[in-house]
C-alpha positions in Angstrom: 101.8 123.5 77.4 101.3 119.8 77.5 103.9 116.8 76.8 104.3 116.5 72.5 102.9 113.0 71.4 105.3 110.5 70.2 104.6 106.9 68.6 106.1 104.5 66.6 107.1 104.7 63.1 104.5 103.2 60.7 105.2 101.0 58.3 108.3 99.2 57.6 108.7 97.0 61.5 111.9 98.4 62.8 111.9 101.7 61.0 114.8 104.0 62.3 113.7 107.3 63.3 116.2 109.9 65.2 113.8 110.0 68.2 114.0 107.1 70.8 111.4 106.1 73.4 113.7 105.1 76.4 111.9 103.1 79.3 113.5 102.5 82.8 114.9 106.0 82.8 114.2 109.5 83.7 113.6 111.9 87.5 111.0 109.2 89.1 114.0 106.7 89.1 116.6 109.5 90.1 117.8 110.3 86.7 118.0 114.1 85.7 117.7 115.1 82.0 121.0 116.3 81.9 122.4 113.0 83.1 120.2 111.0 80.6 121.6 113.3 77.9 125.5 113.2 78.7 125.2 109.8 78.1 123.6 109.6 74.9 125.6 112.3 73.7 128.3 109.9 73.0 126.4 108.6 69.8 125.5 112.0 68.1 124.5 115.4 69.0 121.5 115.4 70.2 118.5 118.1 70.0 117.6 117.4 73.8 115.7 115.2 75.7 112.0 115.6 77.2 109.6 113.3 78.8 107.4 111.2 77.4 104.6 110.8 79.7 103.8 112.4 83.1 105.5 108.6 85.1 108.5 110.5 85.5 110.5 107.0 84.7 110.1 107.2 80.7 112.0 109.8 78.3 112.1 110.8 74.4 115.7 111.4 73.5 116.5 113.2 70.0 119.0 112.9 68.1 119.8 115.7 64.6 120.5 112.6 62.5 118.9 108.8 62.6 122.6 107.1 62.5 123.5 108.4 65.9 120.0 107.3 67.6 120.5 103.7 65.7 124.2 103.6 67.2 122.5 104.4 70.5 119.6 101.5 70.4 122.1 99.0 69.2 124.2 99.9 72.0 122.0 100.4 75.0 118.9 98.7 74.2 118.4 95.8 77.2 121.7 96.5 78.7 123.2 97.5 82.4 124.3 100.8 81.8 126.6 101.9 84.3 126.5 105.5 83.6 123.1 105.6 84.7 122.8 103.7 87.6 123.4 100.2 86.2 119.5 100.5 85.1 118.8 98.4 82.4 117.1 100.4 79.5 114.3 99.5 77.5 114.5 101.7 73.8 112.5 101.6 70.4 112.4 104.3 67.9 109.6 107.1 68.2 108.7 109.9 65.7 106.5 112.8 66.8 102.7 112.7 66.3 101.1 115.7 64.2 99.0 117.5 66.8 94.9 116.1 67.6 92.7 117.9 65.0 89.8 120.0 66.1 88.9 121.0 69.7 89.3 118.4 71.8 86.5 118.2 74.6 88.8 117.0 77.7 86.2 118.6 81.2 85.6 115.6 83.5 82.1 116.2 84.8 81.9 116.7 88.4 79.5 115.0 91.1 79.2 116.5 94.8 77.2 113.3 96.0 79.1 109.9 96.2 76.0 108.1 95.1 76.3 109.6 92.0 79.2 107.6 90.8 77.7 104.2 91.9 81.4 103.1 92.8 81.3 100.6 95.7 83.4 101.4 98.8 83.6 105.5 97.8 82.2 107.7 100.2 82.4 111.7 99.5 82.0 113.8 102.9 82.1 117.9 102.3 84.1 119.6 104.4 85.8 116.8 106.1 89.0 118.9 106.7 88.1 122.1 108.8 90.5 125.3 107.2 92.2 125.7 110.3 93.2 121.2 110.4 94.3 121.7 106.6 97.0 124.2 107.9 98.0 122.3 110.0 98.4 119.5 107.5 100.2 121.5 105.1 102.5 122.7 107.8 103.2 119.2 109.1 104.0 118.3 105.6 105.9 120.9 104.4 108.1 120.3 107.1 109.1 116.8 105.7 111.4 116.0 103.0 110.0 115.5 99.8 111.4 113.6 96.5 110.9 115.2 93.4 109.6 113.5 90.2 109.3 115.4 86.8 105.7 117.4 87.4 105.4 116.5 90.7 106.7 116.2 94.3 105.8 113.3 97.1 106.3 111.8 100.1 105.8 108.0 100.5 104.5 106.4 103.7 103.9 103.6 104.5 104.5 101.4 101.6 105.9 103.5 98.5 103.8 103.9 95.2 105.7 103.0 92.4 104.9 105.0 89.1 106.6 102.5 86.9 104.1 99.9 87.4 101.3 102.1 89.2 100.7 99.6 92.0 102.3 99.6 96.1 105.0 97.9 97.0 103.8 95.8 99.0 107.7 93.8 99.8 109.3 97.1 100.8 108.2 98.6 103.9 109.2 102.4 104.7 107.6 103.2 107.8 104.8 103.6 109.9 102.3 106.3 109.1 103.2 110.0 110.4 101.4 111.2 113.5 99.9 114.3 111.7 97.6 111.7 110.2 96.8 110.4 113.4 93.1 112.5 113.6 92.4 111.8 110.2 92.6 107.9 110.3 90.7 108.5 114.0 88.0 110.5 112.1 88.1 107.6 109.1 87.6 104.7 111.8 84.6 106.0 113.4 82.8 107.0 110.0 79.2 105.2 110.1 79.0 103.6 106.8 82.1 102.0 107.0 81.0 98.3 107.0 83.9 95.9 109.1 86.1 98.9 110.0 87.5 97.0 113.0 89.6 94.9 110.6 90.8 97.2 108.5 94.2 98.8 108.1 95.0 102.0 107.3 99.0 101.9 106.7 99.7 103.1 103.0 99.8 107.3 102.5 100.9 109.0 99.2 101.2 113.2 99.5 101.4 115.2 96.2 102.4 118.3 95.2 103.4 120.8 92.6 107.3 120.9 91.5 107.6 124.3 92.2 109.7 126.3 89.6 
């Protein structure tokens, strides 16, 4: 089931509504649900709180009445909160969306040759992990820690993505890249279409995975 759609109120500009769209906070910036909501249970009792995109960093919390998310807004809206990690919050009200009408035609259409795309720098090479070298891979990765986001789980290396701004981090160095990748970027280095490959540097690596329930 996916995420329900939330916007902003139309009409009047400032229009309360017991949802709020909170920014800055949720699992990608090491902020459970539950911690999110003990907090905002101080205004009101609230109906629960859920994400609002797949980031990770942003959250819908609902409230039963529109009083208790207005005391929260006034309250928390662009200030240090301490209960949650001194992260400033971002907040404006939200309602829920009625649900898309019709059938919605969402397939991406798939190309098997990179020429196909016409995107410059994008090379598509079948089978370039063997099975028995993708075992291995999995192996090597599952045997390093991971830090879990709300869908998903990663490892950084490298440089760290950041999902609040969807960009690398490019002041923040974590580390050098693990040696399981060390026959991959080999492989990568010696590819014969890569034009100027002596100069460049392979040193940022993002692994994904599943949040396993």
């Amino acid at each position: 089931m996916g995420l329900q759609r939330f916007g902003r109120p139309k009409g009047v500009e400032g229009k309360s509504s017991p949802n709020l769209f909170v920014a800055n906070c949720g699992p990608a910036v090491g902020l459970s649900h539950d911690t999110i909501a003990s907090v905002f249970s101080a205004f009101g009792e609230l109906k629960g709180v859920c994400s609002a995109d797949e980031s990770g960093a942003r959250v819908i919390v609902s409230y039963c009445d529109e009083s208790s998310s207005k005391a929260a807004l006034e309250a928390l809206d662009g200030h240090p909160c301490p209960d949650l990690g001194g992260r400033s919050l971002h907040i404006r009200n939200s309602v829920l969306q009625p649900p898309l009408q019709g059938k919605v035609n969402d397939s991406v259409p798939v190309s098997l040759v990179d020429l196909d795309l016409n995107i410059p720098g994008l090379y598509l090479l079948h089978d370039f992990v063997s099975p028995q070298v993708e075992e291995e891979l999995l192996a090597a990765v599952d045997d390093k820690p991971w830090k879990s986001l709300a869908k998903r789980r990663v490892q950084h290396y490298g440089y760290e993505f950041c999902y609040e701004t969807r960009n690398v981090n490019t002041r923040q160095h974590l580390s050098e890249l693990p040696s399981f990748i060390s026959p991959i970027l080999e492989r990568i280095s010696l590819f014969p279409n890569l034009d100027n490959h002596a100069n460049i540097v392979l040193d940022q690596l993002t692994v994904c995975g599943n949040v396993i329930l």
